[in-house]
TIVEX-881851 format. One line per 5 residues: number of its first residue (from 1); their letters; for each residue x, y, z of N, C-alpha, C. Coordinates in steps of 0.2 Angstrom, whole numbers, plus 5000, padded with zeros to 4 digits. Layout:
BEGIN
NUM = A = X:Y:Z:X:Y:Z:X:Y:Z; ...
***
This chain:
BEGIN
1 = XXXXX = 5264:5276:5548:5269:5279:5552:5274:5284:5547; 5275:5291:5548:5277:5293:5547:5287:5293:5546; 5290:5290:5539:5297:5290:5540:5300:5295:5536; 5305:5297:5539:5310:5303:5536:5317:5301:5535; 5320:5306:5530:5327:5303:5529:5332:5310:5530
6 = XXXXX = 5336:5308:5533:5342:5316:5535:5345:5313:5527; 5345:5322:5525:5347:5321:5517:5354:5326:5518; 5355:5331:5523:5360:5334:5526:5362:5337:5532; 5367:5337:5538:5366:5338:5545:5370:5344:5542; 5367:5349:5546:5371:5358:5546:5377:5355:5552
11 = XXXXX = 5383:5362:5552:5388:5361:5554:5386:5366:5559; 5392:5368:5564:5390:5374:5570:5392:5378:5565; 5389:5385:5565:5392:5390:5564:5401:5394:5566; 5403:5394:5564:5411:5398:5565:5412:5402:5569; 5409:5407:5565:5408:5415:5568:5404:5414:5574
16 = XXXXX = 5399:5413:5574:5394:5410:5581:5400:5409:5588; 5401:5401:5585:5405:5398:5590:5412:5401:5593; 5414:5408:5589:5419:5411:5591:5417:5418:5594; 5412:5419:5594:5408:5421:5601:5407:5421:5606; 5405:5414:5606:5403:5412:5611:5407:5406:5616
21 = XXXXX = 5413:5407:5613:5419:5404:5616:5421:5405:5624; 5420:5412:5626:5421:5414:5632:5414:5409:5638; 5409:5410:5634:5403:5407:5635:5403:5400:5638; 5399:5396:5643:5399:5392:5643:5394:5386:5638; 5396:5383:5635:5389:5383:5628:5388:5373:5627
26 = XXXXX = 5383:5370:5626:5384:5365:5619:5380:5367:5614; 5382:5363:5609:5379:5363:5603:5376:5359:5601; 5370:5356:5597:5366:5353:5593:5366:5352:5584; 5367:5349:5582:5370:5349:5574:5362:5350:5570; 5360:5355:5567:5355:5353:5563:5354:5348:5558
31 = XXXXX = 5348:5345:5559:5347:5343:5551:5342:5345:5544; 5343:5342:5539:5340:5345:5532:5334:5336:5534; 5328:5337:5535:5328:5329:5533:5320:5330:5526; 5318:5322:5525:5313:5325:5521:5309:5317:5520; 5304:5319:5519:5299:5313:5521:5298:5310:5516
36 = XXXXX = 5300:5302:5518:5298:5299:5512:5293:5299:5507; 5294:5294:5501:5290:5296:5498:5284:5302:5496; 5286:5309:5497:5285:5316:5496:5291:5319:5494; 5290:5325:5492:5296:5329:5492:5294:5335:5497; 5292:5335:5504:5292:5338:5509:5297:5339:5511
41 = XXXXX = 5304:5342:5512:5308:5346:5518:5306:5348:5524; 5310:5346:5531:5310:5350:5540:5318:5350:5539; 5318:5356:5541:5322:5358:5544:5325:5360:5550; 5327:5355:5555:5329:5357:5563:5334:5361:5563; 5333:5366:5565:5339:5369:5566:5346:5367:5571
46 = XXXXX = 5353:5370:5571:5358:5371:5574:5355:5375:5580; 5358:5371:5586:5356:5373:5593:5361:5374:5597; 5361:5381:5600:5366:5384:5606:5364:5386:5611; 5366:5380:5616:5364:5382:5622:5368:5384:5629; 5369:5392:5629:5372:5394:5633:5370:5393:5639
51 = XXXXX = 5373:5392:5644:5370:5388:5652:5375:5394:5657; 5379:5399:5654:5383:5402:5660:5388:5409:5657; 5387:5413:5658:5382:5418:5662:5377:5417:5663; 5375:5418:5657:5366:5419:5656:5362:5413:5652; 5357:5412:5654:5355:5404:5650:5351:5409:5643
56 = XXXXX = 5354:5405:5639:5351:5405:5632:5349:5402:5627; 5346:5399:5622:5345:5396:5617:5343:5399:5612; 5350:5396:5607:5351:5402:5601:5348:5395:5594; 5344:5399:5590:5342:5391:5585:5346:5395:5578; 5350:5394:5575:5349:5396:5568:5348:5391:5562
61 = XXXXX = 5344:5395:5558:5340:5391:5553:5343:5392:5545; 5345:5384:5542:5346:5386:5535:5344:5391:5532; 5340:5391:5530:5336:5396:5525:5336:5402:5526; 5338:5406:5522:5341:5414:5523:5333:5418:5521; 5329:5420:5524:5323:5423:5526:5326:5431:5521
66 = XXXXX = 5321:5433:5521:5321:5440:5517:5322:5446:5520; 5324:5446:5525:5325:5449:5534:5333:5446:5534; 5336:5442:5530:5342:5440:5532:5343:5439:5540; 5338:5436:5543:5340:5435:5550:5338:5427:5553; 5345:5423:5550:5344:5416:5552:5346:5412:5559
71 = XXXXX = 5347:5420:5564:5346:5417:5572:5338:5419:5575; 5338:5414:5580:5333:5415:5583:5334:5414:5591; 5332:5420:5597:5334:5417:5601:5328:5416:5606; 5326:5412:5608:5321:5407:5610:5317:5413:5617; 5324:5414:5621:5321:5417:5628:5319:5424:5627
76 = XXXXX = 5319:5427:5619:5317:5434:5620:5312:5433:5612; 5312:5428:5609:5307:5428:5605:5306:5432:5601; 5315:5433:5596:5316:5438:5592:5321:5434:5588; 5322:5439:5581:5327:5435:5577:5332:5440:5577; 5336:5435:5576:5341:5440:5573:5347:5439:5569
81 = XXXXX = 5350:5443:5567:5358:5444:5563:5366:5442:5566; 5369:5440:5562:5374:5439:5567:5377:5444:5570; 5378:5451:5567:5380:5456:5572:5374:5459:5575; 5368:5459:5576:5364:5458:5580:5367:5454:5588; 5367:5448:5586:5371:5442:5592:5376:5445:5594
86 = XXXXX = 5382:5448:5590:5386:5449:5593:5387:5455:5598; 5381:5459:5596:5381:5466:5600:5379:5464:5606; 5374:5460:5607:5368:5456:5613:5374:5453:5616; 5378:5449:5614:5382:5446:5618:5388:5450:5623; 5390:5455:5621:5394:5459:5623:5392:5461:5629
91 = XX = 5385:5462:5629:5383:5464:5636:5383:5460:5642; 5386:5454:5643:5386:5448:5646:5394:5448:5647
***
């Protein structure tokens, strides 16, 4: 059986969350974990899931990609930036 250990839990985003403040939202905490005996890292991401206006689920990912775009929004299956997000949300 496969055992893992959380080596660090991400926090919510700041900037995000004051966002999405107007928004009806919860959050999910990410975690950093890593498999025993391996030095393998997973990475779960921090989870926004807005339920009101519009249903969304927003993942952002530790790891700063070369794209710099460490959101991801699951119902349009695109990534994106923070002011990216912030433009998309305004429309709402």
């Amino acid at each position: 059986m496969l055992e893992f250990k959380t080596i660090e839990e991400l926090k919510p985003n700041t900037k995000l969350l004051e966002l999405i403040k107007d928004f009806t939202y919860k959050t999910k905490k990410g975690k950093v974990k890593v498999l025993l005996n391996t030095n393998l890292q997973f990475i779960e991401p921090t989870e926004y899931l807005i339920t009101y206006p519009i249903i969304l689920t927003i993942l952002e990912y530790k790891v700063n990609e070369i794209s710099n775009k460490p959101f991801y929004i699951k119902e349009r299956k695109e990534k994106y930036n923070l002011k990216e997000i912030e433009t998309f949300l305004r429309n709402f």
